[in-house]
Each structure stands twice: as structure tokens, then as C-alpha cells.
N, C-alpha and C positions, 0 to 999 in steps of 0.2 A: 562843306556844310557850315550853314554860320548857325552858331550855340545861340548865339543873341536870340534867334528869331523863335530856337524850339519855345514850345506852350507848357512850361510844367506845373501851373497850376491849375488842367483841367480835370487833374487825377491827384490834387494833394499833393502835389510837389515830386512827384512820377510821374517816367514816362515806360511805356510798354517799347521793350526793345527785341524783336524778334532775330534770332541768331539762325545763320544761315551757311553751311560749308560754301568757299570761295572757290572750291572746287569743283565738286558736284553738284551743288546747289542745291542741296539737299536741306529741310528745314530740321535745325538743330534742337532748338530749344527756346521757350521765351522765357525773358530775366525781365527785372527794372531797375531804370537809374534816375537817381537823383543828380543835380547838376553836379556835386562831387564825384559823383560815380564814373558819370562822363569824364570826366576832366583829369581821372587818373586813368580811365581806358584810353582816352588820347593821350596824355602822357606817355605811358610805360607799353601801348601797345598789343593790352593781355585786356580782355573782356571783365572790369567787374561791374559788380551790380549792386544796389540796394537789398540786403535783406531785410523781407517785410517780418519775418518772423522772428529773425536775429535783431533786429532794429541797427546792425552797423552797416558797414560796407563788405563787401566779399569776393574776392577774385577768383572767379571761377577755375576750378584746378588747385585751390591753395591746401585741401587737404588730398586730392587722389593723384595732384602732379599733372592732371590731364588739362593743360591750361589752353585757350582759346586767344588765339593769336589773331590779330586784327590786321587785317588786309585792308576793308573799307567799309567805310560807316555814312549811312545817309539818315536821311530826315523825309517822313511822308509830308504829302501834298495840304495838308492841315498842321504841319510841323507840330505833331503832338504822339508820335512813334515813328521808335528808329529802327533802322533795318542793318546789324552788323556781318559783313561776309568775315570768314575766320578762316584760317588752319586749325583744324581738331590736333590736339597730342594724343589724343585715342579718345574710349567712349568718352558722350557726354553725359546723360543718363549718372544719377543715381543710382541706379538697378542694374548698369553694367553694359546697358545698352546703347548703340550708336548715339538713337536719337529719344529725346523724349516723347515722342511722339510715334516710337516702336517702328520708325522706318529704319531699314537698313542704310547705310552711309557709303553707297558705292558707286564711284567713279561711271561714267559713261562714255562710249566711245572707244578714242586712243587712252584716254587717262586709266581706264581699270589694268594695261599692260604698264605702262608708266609708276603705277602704284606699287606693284611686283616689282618689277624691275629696280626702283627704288628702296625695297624692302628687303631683297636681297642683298644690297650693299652693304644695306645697313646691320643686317642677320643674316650672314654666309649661311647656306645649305648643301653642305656638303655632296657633289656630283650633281651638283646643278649647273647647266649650260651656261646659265648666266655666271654663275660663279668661276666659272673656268675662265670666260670670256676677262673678266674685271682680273683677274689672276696674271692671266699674260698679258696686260698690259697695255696704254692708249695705243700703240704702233700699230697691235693686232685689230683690237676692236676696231679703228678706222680702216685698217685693210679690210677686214669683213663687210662694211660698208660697202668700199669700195666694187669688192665683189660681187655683192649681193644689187646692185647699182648695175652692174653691167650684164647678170643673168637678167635682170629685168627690163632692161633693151632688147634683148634678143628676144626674150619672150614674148615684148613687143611686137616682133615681127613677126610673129607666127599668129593663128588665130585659134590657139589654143586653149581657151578661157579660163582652164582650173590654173593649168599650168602659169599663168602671168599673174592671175591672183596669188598663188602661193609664195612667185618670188615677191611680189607687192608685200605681203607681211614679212617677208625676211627681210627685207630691205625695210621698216617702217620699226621693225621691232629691233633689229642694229642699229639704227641710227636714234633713237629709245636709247639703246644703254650706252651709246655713245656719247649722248648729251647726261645721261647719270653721269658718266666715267669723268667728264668734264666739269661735272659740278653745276649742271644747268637742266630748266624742266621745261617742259615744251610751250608752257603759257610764258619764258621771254623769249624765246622764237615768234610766239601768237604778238607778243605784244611790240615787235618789230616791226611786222606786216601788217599791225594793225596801223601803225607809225607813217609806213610805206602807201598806205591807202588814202591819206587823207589829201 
């Protein structure tokens, strides 16, 4: 993104920046910034904004902790609003909700087990499978892989259909908490093979 080019004076010295999970893609919330605003969200990484009502600057999260972590930030085709993808720290909302805009903030796909998986780490549940699993340690969880890896060959060979889908999620959701257990989330795998494509 080149700053140089955004238009902030077709809105008074704002610009309209709509916020956006880098995850789910889920629309967060919209803020505004003034070119300071940007330049400490590029800076430090954390979404702030101009308050119109406070008249200063404000980092989103700086009284409920729930800060908006900036993954990437672009400029529309008239460079006069920005589009920032984020990591939520939980709601964004005001009112306690996801989004401001009363959508729920949930993963799609593989990421909604991903999310669990990750949240478990992070807040052990006591006789939870996954917890057992993080419990005994990387040797195990890649054996389970492992395992789960080669009922799914065999079930290959058969033409069973529940039965190969079923080991298909054991084997998808092991190797899930395997890349937790590792310290890694499935979008720098995505962004390997995205690497791998070009």
C-alpha cells in the first residue's frame, strides 16, 4: 500500500476503514483514520482509529484488552477507504458482540476445528481428548498421525464411503493438533503451497 497515494481529504482528513477477520473473513467493524492513525497502526501492528467523538486517537482494545492485530491492510480502487484484515483478541463490539454488525465471528471449514483445537491449548478441559492428546506429548500426537494416516490407506482400498470419510477427519483433525502441538496453524502450511504454486 503506498500512504502517499490514499485521498484524505475527501472526507475532512478521514478515511473510512472497514475491519475485517483475516480468518474468517468475517466483517468486523468499521473505524476511521487519520493519517496519524494509520501510521501508528503500521507502526505497532494493533488497529487504531480516529475518534470522531473523543477527537484523539484510540487503539482499538485499549480499554477492554480486546486488541485487533493487523495482518494486512490495503487501499480501494479510488484510494479513499481502507480495508484492514486482523486477529480479533475476542469481541469486537461494544455490546460484547463478535461483530458490530451482530454477525457471529465463526471460522469456516477446517479453521472452525482449528479454533477448538487451539483453544484447548490454550484452556485445558479437563478429559478432553484433545487435552490428553497435548498431555502425552509431540512423540504421541505424531504417532497418532501416523496411524490415523495409514487406517486411511486402507480404507482407501475398500469402497466403503462412511468408513474412509471417518478415518479422513481423524487423520485431518490429528494432524490439526499436531501443527497446535508444534506451534503452527494451518494458513503457514496454506501459505507454503501457496509459495509452491507460483
Amino acid at each position: 500500500m503506498e500512504v502517499s497515494k490514499l485521498d484524505f481529504n475527501k472526507a475532512g482528513g478521514l478515511i473510512p476503514c472497514i475491519v475485517q477477520d483475516a480468518q474468517t473473513n468475517v466483517v468486523l467493524m468499521l473505524g476511521y483514520m487519520n493519517e496519524e492513525a494509520l501510521a501508528v497502526t503500521l507502526k505497532e501492528k494493533r488497529i487504531t482509529f480516529y475518534s470522531r467523538s473523543k477527537k484523539r486517537l484510540w487503539t482499538k482494545g485499549e480499554t477492554s484488552g480486546n486488541f485487533l492485530t493487523l495482518v494486512d491492510i490495503s487501499e480501494d480502487c479510488d484510494n479513499d477507504t481502507l480495508l484492514a484484515k486482523v486477529k480479533p483478541a475476542g469481541p469486537v463490539c461494544h455490546t460484547g458482540a463478535d461483530s458490530c454488525f451482530g454477525f457471529k465471528n465463526e471460522c469456516n471449514g477446517v479453521y472452525f476445528l482449528e479454533k477448538i483445537i487451539q483453544e484447548r491449548k490454550k484452556n485445558p478441559k479437563p478429559g478432553s481428548y484433545t487435552n490428553t492428546l497435548f498431555d502425552a506429548g509431540i512423540n504421541k500426537v505424531a504417532q497418532k498421525v501416523g496411524e490415523e494416516a495409514v487406517e486411511l490407506v486402507i480404507e482407501a482400498k475398500d469402497n466403503n464411503k462412511d468408513l474412509f470419510l471417518n478415518e479422513a477427519a481423524d487423520l485431518m483433525y490429528h494432524y490439526l493438533v499436531l501443527l497446535t502441538a508444534k506451534g503452527f496453524e494451518l494458513d503457514d502450511v496454506i501459505k507454503i503451497l501457496k509459495q509452491r504454486h507460483k
